[in-house]
C-alpha atoms as an extended CHARMM CRD file, in Angstrom:
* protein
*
        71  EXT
         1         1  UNK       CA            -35.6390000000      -35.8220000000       10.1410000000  PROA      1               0.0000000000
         2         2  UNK       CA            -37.2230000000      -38.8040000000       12.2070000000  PROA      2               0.0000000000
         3         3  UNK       CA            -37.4500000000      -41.1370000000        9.1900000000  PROA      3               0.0000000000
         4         4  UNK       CA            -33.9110000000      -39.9230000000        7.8410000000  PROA      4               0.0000000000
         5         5  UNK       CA            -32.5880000000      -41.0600000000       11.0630000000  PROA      5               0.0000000000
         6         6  UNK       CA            -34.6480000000      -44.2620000000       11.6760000000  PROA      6               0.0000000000
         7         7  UNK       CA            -33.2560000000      -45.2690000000        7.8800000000  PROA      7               0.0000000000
         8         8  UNK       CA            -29.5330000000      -44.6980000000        9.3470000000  PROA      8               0.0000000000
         9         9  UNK       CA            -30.5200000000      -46.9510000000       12.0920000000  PROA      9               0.0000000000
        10        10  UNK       CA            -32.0960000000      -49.4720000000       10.1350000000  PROA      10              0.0000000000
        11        11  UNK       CA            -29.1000000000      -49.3000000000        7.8260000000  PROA      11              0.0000000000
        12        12  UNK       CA            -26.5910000000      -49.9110000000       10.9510000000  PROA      12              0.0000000000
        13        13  UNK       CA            -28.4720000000      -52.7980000000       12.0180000000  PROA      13              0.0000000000
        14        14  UNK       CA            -28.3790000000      -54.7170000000        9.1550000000  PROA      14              0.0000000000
        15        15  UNK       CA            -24.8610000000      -54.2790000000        8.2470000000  PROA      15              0.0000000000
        16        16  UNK       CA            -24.0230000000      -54.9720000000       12.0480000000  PROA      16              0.0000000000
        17        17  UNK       CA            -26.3600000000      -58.6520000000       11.5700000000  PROA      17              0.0000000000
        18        18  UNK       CA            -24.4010000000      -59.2110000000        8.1410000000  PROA      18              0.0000000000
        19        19  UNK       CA            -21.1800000000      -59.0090000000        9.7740000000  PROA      19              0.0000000000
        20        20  UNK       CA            -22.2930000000      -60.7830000000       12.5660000000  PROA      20              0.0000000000
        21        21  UNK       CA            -22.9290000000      -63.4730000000       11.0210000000  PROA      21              0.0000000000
        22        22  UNK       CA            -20.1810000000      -63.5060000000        8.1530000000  PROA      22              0.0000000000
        23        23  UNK       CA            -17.9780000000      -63.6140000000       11.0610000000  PROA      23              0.0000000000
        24        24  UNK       CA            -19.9180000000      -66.5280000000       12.6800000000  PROA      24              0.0000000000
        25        25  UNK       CA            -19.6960000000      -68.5770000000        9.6180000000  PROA      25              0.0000000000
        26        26  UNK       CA            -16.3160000000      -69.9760000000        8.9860000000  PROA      26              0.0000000000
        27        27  UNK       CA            -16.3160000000      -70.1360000000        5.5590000000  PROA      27              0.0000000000
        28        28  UNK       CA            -17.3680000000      -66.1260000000        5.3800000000  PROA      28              0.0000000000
        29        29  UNK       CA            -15.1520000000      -65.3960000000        7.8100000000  PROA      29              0.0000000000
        30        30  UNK       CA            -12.0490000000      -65.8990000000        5.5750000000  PROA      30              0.0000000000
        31        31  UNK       CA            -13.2200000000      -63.3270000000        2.4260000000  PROA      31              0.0000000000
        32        32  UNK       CA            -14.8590000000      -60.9050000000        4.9210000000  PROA      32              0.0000000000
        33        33  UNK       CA            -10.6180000000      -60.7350000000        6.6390000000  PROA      33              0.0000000000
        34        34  UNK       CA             -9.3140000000      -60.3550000000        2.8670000000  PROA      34              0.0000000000
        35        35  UNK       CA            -11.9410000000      -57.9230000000        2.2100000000  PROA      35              0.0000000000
        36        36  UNK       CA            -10.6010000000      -55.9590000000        5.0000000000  PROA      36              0.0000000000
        37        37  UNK       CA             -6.6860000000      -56.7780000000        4.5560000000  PROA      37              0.0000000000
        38        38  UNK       CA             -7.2250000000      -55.0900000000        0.3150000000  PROA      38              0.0000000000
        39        39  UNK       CA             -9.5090000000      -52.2640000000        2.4620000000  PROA      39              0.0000000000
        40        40  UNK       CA             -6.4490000000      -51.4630000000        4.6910000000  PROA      40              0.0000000000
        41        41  UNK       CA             -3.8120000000      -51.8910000000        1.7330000000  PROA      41              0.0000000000
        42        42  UNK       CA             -6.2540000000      -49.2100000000       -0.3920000000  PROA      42              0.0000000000
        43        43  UNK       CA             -6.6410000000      -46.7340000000        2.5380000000  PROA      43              0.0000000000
        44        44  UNK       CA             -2.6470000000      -46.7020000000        3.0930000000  PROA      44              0.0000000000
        45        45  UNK       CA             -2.2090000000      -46.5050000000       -0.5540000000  PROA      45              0.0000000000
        46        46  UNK       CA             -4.5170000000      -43.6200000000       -0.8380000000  PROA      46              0.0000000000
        47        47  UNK       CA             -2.6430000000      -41.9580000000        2.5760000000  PROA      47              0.0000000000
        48        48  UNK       CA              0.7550000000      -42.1150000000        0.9020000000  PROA      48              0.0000000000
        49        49  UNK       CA             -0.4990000000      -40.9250000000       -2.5030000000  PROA      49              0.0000000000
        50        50  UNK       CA             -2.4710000000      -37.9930000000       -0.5350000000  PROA      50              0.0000000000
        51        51  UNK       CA              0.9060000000      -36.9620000000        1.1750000000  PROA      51              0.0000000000
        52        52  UNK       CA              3.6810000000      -37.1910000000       -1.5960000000  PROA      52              0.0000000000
        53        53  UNK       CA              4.4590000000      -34.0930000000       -2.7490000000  PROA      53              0.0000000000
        54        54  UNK       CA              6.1350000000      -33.1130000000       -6.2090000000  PROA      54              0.0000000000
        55        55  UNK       CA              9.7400000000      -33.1230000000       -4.5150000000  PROA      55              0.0000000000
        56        56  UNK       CA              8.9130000000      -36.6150000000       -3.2140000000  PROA      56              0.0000000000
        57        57  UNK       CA              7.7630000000      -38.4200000000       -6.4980000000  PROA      57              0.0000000000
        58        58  UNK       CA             10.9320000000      -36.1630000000       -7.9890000000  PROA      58              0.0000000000
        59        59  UNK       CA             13.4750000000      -37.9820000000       -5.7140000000  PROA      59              0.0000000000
        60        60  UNK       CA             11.7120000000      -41.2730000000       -5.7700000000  PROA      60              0.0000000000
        61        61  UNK       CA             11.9780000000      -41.1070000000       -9.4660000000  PROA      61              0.0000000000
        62        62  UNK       CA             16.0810000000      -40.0190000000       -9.7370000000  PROA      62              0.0000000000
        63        63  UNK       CA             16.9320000000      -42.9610000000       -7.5490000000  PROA      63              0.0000000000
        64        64  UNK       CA             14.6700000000      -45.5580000000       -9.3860000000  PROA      64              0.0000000000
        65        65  UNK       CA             16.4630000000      -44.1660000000      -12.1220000000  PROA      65              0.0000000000
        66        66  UNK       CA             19.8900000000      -44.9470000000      -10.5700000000  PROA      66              0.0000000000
        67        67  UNK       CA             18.8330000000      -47.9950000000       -9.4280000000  PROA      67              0.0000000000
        68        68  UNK       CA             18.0870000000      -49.2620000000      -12.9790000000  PROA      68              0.0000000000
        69        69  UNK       CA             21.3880000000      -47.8480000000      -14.5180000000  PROA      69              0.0000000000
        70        70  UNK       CA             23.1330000000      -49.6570000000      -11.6450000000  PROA      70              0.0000000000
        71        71  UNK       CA             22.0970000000      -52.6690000000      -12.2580000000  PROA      71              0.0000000000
């Protein structure tokens, strides 16, 4: 269990030194913030997918569907 945790540790170290020093580096800096930004996008896009329910997509579709024959 010692070495299982020690590994963890190790692990958290080096990832916080990577982005440590992405973040010091200028030129890093800007594809470890779009890295993030398409993170963030994802994790809303899964949230939104994980709480529509049937009736949702249902409605969602009918007024695309509207929307189109509208136009």
């Amino acid at each position: 269990m010692n070495k299982m945790m020690e590994a963890i540790n190790k692990g958290f170290i080096k990832g916080y030194l990577a982005y440590k020093k992405a973040f010091s580096n200028r030129k890093g800096s800007q594809t470890v913030e779009y890295v993030f930004l398409v993170a963030g996008v994802i994790a809303i896009a899964a949230l939104l997918k994980s709480v529509a329910t049937d009736d949702l997509a249902e409605a969602l579709r009918k007024k695309i569907e509207e929307f189109v024959k509208n136009s």
